[in-house]
C-alpha positions as a Python dict, from the first residue, in 0.01 Angstrom:
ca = {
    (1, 'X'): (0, 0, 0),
    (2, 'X'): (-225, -286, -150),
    (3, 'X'): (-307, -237, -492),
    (4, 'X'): (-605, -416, -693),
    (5, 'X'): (-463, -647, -996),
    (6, 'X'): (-684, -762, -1251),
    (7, 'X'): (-568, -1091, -1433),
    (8, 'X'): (-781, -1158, -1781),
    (9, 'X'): (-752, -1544, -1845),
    (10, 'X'): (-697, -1819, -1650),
    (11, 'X'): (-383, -2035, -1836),
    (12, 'X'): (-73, -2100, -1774),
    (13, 'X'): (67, -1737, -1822),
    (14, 'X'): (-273, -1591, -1612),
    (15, 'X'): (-198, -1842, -1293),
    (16, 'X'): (193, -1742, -1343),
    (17, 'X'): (71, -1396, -1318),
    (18, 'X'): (-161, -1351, -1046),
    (19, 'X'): (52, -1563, -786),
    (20, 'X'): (326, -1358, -838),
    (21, 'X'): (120, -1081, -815),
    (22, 'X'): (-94, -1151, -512),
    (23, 'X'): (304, -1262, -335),
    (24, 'X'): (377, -908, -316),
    (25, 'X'): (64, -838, -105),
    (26, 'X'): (-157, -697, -416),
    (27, 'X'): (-501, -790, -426),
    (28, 'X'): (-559, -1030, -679),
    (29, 'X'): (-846, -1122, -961),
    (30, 'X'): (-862, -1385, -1156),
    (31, 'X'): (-1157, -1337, -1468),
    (32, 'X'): (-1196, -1625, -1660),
    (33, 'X'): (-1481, -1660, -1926),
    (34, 'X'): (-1533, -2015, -1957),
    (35, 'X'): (-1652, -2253, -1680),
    (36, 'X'): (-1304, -2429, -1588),
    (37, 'X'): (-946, -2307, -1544),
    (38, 'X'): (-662, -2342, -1758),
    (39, 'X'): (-759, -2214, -2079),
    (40, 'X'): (-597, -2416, -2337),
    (41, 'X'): (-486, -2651, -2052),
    (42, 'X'): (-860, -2731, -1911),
    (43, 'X'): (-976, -3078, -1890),
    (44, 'X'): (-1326, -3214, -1898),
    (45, 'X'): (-1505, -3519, -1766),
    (46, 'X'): (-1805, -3706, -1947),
    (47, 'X'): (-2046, -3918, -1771),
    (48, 'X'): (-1906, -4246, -1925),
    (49, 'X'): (-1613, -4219, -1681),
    (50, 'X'): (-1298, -4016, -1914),
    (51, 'X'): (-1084, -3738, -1799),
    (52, 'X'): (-958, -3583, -2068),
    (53, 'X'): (-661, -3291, -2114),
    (54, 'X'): (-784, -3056, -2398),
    (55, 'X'): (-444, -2936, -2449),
    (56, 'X'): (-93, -2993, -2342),
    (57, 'X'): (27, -3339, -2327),
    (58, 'X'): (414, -3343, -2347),
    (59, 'X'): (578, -3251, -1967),
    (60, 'X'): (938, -3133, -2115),
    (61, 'X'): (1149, -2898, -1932),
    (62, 'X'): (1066, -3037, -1562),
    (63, 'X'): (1334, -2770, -1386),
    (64, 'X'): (1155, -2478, -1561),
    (65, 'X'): (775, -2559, -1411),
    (66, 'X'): (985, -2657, -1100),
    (67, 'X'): (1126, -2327, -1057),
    (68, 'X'): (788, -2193, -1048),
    (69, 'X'): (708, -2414, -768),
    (70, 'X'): (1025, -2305, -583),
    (71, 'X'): (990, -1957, -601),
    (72, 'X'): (654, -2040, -344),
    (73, 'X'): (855, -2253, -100),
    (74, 'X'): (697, -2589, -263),
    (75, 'X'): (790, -2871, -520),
    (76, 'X'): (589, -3059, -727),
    (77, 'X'): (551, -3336, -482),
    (78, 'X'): (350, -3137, -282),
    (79, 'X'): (71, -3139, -553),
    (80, 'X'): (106, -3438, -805),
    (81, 'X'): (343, -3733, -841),
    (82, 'X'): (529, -3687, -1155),
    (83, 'X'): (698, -3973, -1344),
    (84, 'X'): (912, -4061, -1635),
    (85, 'X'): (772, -4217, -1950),
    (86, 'X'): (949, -4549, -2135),
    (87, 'X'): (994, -4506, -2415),
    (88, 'X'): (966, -4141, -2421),
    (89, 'X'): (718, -4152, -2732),
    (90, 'X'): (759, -4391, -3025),
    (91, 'X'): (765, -4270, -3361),
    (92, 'X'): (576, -4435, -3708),
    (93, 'X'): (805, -4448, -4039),
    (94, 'X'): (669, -4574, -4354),
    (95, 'X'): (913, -4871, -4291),
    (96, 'X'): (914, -4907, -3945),
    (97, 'X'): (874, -4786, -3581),
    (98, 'X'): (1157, -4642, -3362),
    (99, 'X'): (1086, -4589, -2954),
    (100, 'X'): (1280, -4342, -2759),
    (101, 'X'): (1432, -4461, -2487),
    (102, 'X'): (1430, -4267, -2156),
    (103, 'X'): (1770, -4373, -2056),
    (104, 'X'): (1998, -4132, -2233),
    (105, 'X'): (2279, -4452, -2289),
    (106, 'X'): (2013, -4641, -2453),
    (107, 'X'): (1917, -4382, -2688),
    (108, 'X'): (2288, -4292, -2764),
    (109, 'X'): (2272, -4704, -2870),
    (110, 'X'): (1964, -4649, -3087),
    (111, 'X'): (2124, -4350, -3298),
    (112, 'X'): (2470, -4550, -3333),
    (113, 'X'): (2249, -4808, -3479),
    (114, 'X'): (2040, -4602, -3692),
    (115, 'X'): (2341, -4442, -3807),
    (116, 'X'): (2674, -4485, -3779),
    (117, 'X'): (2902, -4270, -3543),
    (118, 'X'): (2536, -4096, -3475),
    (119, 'X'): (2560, -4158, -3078),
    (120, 'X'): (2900, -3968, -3060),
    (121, 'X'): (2700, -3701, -3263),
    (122, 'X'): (2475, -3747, -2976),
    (123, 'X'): (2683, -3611, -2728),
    (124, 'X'): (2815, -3351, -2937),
    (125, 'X'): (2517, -3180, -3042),
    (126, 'X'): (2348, -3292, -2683),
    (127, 'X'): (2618, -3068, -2538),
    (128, 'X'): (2561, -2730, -2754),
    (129, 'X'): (2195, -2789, -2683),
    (130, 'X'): (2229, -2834, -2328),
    (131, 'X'): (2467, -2487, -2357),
    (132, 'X'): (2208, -2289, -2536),
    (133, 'X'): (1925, -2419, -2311),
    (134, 'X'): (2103, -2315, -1957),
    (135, 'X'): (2181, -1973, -2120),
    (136, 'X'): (1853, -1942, -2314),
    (137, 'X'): (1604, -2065, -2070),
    (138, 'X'): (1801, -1922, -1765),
    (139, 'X'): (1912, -1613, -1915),
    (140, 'X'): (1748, -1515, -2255),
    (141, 'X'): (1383, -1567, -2202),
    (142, 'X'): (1339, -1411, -1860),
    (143, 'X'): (1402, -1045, -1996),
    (144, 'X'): (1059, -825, -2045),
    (145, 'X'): (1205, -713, -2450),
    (146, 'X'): (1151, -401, -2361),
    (147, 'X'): (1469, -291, -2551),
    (148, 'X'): (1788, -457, -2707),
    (149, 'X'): (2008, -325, -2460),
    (150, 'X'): (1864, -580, -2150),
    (151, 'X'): (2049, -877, -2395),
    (152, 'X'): (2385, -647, -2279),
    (153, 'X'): (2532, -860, -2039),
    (154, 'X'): (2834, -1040, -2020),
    (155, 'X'): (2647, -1391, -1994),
    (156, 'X'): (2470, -1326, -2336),
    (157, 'X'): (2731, -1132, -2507),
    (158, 'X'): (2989, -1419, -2461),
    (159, 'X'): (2720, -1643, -2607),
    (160, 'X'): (2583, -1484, -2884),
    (161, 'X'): (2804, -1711, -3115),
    (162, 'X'): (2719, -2005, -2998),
    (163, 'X'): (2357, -1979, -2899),
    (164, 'X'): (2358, -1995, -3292),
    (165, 'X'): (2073, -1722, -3370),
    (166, 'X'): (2143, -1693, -3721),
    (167, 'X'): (2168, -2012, -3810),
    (168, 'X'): (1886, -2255, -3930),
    (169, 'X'): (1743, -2539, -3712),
    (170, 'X'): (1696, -2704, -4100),
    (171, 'X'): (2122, -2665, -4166),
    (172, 'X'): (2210, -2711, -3789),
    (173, 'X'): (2062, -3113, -3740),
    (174, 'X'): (2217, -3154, -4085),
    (175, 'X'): (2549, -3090, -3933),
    (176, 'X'): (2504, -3365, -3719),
    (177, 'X'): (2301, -3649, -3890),
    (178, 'X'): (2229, -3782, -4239),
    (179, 'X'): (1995, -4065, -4167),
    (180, 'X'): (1594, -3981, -4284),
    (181, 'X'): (1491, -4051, -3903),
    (182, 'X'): (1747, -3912, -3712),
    (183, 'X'): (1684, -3562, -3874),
    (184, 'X'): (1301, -3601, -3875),
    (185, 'X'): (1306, -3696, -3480),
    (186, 'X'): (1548, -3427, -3403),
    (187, 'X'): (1343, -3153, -3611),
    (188, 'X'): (990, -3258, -3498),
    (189, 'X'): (971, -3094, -3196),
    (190, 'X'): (955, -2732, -3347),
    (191, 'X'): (658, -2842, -3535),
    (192, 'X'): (520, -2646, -3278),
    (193, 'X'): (715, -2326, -3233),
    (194, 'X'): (521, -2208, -3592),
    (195, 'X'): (714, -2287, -3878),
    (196, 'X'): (899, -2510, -4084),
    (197, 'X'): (1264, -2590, -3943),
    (198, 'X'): (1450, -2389, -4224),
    (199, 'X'): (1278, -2067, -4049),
    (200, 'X'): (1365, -2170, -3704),
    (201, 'X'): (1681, -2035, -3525),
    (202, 'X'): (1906, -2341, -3460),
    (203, 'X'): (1891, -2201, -3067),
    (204, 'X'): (1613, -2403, -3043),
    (205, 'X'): (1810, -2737, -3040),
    (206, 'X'): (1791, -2675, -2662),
    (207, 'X'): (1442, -2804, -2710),
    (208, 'X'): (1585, -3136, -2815),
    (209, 'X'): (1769, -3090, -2469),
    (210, 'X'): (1501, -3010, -2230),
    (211, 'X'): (1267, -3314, -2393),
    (212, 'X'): (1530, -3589, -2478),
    (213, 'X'): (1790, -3522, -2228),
    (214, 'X'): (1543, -3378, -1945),
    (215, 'X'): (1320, -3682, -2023),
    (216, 'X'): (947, -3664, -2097),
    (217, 'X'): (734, -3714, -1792),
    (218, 'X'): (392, -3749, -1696),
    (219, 'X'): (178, -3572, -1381),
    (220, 'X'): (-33, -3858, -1246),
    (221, 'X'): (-407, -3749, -1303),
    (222, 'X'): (-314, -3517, -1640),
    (223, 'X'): (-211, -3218, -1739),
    (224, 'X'): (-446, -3029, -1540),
    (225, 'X'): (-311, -3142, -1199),
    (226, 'X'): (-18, -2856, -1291),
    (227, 'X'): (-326, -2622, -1356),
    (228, 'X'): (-493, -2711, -1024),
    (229, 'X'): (-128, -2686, -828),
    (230, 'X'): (-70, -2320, -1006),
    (231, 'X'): (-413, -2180, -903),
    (232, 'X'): (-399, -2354, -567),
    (233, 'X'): (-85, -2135, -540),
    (234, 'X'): (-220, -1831, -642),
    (235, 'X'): (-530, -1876, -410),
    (236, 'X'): (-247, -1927, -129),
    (237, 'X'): (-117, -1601, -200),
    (238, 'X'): (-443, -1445, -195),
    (239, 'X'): (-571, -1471, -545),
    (240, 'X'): (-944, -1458, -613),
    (241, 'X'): (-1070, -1633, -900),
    (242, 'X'): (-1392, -1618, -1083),
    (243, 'X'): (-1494, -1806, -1344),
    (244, 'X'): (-1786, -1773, -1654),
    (245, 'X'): (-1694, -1410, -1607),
    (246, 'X'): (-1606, -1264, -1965),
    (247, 'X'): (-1434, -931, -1957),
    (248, 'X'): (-1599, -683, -2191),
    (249, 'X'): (-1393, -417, -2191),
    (250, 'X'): (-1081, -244, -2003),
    (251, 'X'): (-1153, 81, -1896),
    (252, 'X'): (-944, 366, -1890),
    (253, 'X'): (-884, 737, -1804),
    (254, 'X'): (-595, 943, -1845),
    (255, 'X'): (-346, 713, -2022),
    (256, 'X'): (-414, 473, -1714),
    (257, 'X'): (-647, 139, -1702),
    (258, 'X'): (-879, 174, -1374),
    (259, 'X'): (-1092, -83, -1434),
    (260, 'X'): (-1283, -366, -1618),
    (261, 'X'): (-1666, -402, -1724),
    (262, 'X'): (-1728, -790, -1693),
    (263, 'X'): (-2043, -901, -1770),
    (264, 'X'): (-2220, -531, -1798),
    (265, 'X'): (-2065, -454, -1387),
    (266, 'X'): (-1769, -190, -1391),
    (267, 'X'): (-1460, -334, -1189),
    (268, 'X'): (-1210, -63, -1028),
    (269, 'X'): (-882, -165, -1073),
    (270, 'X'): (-520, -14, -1045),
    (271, 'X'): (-375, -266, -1313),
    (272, 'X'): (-446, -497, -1554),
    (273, 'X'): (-263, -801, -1708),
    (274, 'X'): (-445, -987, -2056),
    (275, 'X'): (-339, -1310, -2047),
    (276, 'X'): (-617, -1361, -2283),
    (277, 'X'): (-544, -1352, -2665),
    (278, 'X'): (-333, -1014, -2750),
    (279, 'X'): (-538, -959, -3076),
    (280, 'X'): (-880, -983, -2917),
    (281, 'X'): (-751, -747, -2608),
    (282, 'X'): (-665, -496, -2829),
    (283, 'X'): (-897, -540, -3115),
    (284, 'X'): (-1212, -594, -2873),
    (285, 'X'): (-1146, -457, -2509),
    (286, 'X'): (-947, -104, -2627),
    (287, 'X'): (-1043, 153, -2841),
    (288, 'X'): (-836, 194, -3154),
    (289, 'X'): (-640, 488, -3027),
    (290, 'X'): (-518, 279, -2718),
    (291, 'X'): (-386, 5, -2931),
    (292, 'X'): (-40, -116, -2959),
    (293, 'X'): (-61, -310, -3305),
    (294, 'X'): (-299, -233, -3579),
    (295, 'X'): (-500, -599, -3772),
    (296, 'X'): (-251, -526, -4084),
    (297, 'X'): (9, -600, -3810),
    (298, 'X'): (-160, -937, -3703),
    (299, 'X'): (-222, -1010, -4060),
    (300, 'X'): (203, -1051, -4139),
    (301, 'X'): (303, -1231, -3834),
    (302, 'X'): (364, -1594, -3869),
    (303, 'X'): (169, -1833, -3620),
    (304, 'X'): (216, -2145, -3485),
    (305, 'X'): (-1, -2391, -3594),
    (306, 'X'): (-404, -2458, -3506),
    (307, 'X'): (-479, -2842, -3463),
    (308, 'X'): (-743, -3064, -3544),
    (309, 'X'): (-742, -3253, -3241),
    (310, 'X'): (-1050, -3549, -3137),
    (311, 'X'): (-1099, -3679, -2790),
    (312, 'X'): (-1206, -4045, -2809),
    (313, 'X'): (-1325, -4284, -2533),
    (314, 'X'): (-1285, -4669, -2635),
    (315, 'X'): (-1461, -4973, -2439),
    (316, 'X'): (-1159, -5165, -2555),
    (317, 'X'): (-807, -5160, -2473),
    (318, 'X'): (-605, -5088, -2770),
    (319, 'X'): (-265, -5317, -2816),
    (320, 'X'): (85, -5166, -2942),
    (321, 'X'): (47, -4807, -2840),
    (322, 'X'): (282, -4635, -2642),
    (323, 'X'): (131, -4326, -2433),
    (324, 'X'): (306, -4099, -2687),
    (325, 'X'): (283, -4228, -3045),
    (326, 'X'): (380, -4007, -3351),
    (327, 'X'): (273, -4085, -3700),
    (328, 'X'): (522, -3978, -3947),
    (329, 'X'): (485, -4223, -4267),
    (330, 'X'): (444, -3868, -4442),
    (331, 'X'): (715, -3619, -4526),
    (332, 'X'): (775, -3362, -4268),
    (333, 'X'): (895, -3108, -4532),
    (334, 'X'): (572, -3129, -4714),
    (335, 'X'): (304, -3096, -4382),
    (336, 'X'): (460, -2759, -4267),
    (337, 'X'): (501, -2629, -4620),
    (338, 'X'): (89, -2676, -4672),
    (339, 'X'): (84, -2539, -4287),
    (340, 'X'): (264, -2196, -4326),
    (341, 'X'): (356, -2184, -4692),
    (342, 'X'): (32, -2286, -4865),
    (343, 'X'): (-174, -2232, -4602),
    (344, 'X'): (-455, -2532, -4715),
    (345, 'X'): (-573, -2867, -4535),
    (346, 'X'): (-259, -3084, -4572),
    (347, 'X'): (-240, -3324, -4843),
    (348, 'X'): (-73, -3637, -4675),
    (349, 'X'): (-74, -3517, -4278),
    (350, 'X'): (133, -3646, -3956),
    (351, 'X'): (-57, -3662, -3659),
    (352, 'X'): (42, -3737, -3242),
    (353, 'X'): (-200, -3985, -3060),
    (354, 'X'): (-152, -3939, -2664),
    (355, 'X'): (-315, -4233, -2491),
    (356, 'X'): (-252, -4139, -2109),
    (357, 'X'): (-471, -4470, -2028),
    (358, 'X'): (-134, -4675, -2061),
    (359, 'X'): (-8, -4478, -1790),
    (360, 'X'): (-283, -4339, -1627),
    (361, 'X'): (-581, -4545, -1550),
    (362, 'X'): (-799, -4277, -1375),
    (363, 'X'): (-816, -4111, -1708),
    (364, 'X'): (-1024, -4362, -1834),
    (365, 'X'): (-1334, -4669, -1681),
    (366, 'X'): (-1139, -5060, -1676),
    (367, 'X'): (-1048, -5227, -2014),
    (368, 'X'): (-1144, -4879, -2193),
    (369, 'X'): (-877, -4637, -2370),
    (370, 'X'): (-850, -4266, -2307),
    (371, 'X'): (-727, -4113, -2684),
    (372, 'X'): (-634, -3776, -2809),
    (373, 'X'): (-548, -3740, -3177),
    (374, 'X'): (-429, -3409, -3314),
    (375, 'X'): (-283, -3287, -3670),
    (376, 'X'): (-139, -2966, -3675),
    (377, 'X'): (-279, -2759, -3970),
    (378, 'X'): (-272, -2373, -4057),
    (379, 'X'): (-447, -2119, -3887),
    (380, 'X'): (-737, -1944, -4044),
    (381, 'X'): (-870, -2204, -4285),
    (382, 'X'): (-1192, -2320, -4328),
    (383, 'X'): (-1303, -2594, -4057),
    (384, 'X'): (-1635, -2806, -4123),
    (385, 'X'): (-1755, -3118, -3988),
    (386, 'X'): (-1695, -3334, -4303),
    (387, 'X'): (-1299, -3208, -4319),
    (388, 'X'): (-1280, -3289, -3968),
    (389, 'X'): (-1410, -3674, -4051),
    (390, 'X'): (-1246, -3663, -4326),
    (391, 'X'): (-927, -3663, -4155),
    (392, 'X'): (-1036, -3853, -3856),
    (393, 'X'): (-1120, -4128, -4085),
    (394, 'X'): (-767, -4133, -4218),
    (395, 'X'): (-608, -4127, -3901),
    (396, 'X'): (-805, -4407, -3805),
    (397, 'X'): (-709, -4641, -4046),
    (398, 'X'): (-358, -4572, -3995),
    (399, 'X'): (-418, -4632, -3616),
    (400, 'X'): (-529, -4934, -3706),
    (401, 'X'): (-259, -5055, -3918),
    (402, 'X'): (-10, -4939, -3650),
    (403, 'X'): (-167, -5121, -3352),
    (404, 'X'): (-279, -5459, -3606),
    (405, 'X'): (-640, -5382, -3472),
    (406, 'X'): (-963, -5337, -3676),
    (407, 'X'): (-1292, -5133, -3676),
    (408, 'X'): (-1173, -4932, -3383),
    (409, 'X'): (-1448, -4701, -3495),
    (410, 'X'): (-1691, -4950, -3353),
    (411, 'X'): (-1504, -4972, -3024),
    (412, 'X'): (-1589, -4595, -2991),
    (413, 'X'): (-1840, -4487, -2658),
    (414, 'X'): (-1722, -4150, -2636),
    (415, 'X'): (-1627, -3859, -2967),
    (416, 'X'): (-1557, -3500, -2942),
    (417, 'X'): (-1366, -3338, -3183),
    (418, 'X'): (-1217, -2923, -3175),
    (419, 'X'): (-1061, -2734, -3407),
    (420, 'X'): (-1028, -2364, -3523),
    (421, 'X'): (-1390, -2260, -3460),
    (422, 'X'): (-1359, -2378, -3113),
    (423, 'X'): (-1016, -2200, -3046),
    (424, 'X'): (-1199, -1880, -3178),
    (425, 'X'): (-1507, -1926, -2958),
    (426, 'X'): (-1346, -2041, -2632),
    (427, 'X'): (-1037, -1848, -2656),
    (428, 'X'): (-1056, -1597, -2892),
    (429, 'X'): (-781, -1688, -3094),
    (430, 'X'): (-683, -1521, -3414),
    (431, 'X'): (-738, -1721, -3689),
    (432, 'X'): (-804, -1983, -3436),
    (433, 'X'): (-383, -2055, -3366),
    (434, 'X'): (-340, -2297, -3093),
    (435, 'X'): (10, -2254, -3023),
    (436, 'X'): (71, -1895, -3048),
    (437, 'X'): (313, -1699, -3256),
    (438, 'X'): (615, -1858, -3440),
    (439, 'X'): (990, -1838, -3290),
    (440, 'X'): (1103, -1720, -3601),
    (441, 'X'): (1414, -1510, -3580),
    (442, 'X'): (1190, -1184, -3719),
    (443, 'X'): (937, -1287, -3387),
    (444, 'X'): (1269, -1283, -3157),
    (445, 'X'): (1263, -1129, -2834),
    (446, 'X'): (1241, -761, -2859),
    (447, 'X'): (1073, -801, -3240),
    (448, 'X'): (763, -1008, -2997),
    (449, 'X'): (462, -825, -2981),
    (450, 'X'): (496, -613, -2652),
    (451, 'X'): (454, -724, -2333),
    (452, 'X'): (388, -359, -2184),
    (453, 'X'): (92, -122, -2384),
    (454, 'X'): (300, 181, -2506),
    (455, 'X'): (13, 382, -2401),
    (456, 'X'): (-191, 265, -2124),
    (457, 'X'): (103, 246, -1877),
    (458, 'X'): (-51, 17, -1642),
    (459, 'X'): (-201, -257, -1894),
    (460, 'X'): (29, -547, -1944),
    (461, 'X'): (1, -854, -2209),
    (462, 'X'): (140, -1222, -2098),
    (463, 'X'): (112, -1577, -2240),
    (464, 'X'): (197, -1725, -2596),
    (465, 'X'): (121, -1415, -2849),
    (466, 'X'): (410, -1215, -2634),
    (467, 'X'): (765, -1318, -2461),
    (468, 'X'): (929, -1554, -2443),
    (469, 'X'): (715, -1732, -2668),
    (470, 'X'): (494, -2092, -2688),
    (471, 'X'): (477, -2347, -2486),
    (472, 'X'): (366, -2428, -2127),
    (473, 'X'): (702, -2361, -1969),
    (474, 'X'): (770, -2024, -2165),
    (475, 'X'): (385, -1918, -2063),
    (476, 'X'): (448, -1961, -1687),
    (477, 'X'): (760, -1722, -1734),
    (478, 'X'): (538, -1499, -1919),
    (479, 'X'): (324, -1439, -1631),
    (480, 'X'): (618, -1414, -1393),
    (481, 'X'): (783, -1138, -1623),
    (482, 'X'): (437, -928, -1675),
    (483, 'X'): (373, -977, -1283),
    (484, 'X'): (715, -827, -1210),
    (485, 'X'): (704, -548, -1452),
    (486, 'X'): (360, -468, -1319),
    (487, 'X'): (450, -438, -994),
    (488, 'X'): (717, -195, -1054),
    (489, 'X'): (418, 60, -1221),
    (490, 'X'): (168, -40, -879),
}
């Protein structure tokens, strides 16, 4: 019998959600509060001519979002043309530059001459990460955490050892590699999985795998060509999607959710799946009583960092930048200790600059430059208009010294900048994260916030605050997890 679904948020985790959802013949809705899809994922277009992504930028893990596709009898050929990047991304040193090669040969060249005997170390720790990613992204993150025993399984239990839980991401490069740069490009990455690599479980090497080995790619047209494939998807299967419709409140009766108020209208409904942020779900569409996690609860996790990020249109092309450029003249150590120790503005930042315009010329009019700076910073701190120039200025001038250009300010026809306030106000974030919770080993699996409300037993929770965890490819198996648990309660 058809059942009525009702997905809160439109992201990746939301899309993942309601096409798996509407495949197994439920009837589908989509309530998104802003005016676009995609959530953190949306893009906008100004009048001068730019297409800007407001969020994801790096394509890693291509076989992940592929399986998605798969799973519908399609590919991503069907929807965008995806291609590889070289160099990958090029990193800034305080003495240098150093590009990443797509070519996996080339790159074992560049570490054996960064470092001697580093490309052999290459393989070796290319090999353990591959290891942990096939088990871990195959095997580990597709389980619901409802319980410890689901990790029972031969598969996991033969690879508990080795998918190195216990172990440091800080101590585990260190194994490998000695030179400065070597360690800083092999830690960067989990920047963005909430703290500083000493706190991160050396499992997550098999990031280094599914971005240096996998290769970074680009979707022709931006990010938000994935976002348009996933909802065309979900429309295919029957998904209805509405957006500027905010979601006031989840109605229940009985221990069951039957419905929605969006917009002052009652919705009936026979389940519901938040892919919106888990803190304002429970904290502003439940009543206290129906709540999974209390704020003191919110108030100890760890997050992944918010971002200042600025979305700049220049009437000028811009020499010597790479579509992925990395500024890291600054100690790494020092930007994630004022990020999740100190929790203050940092002191001497690194910053990413994606310029899609190199690759991409839709995203921007002829001879102009479509740029997206962002510094990762902590969550929760205070964000005014003079910090944010503050830093912009800053990054800049070191833009400028990279590229051997001058008053790029000048050169500027189009400026937007977003930072915590607007992750509070268009997503309700807590504290304004941008990359949901931390992968720390104490925010593992089963020790995630739940995907399943322990008392509404038809209200489900998906995206980056829940399993598996942050990131676009984790989020889309978020929604296919909370889509199949959900339709085992319909």
């Amino acid at each position: 019998m058809k059942k009525k679904v009702a997905i809160i948020g439109s992201g990746f985790s939301g899309l993942s959600a309601a096409a798996y959802c509407a495949k197994t013949g439920n009837e589908v809705h989509i309530f998104e509060k802003n005016s676009s899809l995609g959530g953190r994922a949306r893009n906008f277009q100004t009048h001068h001519g730019y297409s800007f992504d407001m969020g994801p930028s790096w394509y890693w893990m291509p076989d992940i979002i592929e399986d998605f596709f798969k799973d519908f009898g399609k590919t991503t050929e069907d929807f965008y043309n995806l291609i590889p990047l070289n160099p990958q991304f090029e990193m800034v040193f305080s003495d240098g530059t150093m590009e990443i090669p797509q070519d996996y040969e080339e790159m074992r060249n560049l570490f054996d001459h960064t470092e001697k005997g580093a490309g052999k170390k290459l393989d070796d720790f290319m090999k353990d990460a591959q290891y942990k990613y096939e088990v871990g992204m195959k095997d580990f993150v597709s389980k619901p955490c409802h319980s410890w025993f689901e990790f029972v399984s031969p598969t996991i239990a033969k690879s508990a050892l080795k998918l190195d839980l216990l172990t440091n991401f800080h101590q585990f490069v260190r194994k490998y590699f000695s030179n400065p740069k070597l360690i800083t490009l092999m830690e960067f990455p989990v920047i963005f999985l909430g703290a500083a690599p000493k706190d991160i479980p050396a499992l997550y090497s098999l990031m280094n795998y599914g971005g240096y080995k996998l290769g970074t790619w680009y979707p022709m047209g931006g990010f938000i060509k994935v976002i348009e494939a996933m909802a065309k998807i979900a429309a295919e299967q029957g998904a209805n999607i509405h957006l500027n419709s905010n979601v006031e409140k989840i109605i229940t009766e009985n221990k069951k959710a039957v419905g929605i108020i969006v917009d002052g209208k009652k919705l009936e409904f026979d389940s519901v799946i938040a892919s919106s942020d888990y803190h304002h779900t429970e904290q502003k569409l439940l009543s206290e009583d129906q709540r999974n996690y209390d704020e003191k609860y919110w108030k100890k996790k760890t997050f992944a960092p918010s971002c200042l990020i600025f979305y700049l249109g220049f009437n000028r092309k811009i020499p010597n930048l790479k579509h992925h450029t990395l500024f890291f003249e600054n100690d790494l150590d020092l930007h994630t200790k004022e990020i999740y120790n100190d929790k203050k503005w940092p002191s001497k930042p690194l910053f990413y600059v994606c310029c899609p315009s190199k690759t991409d010329k839709s995203t921007a009019p002829e001879n102009c430059e479509n740029v997206f700076l962002l510094m990762p910073i902590a969550t929760g701190i205070n964000d005014s208009e003079e910090m944010r120039e503050k830093y912009f200025s800053e990054m800049i001038k070191r833009i400028e010294k990279h590229t051997k250009t001058s008053n790029l300010v000048s050169k500027i026809d189009y400026k937007r900048s977003y930072c915590i306030n607007d992750f509070v106000n268009d997503y309700n974030a807590f504290e304004g994260n941008a990359y949901g919770l931390a992968n720390t080993l104490s925010q593992t699996a089963v020790l995630k916030p739940s995907l399943r409300n322990r008392k509404i037993k038809n209200l489900f929770y998906t995206g980056q605050l829940t399993v598996p965890g942050p990131g676009v490819p984790p989020s889309i198996i978020s929604g296919k997890i909370a889509a199949t648990e959900a339709n085992k309660t319909i």
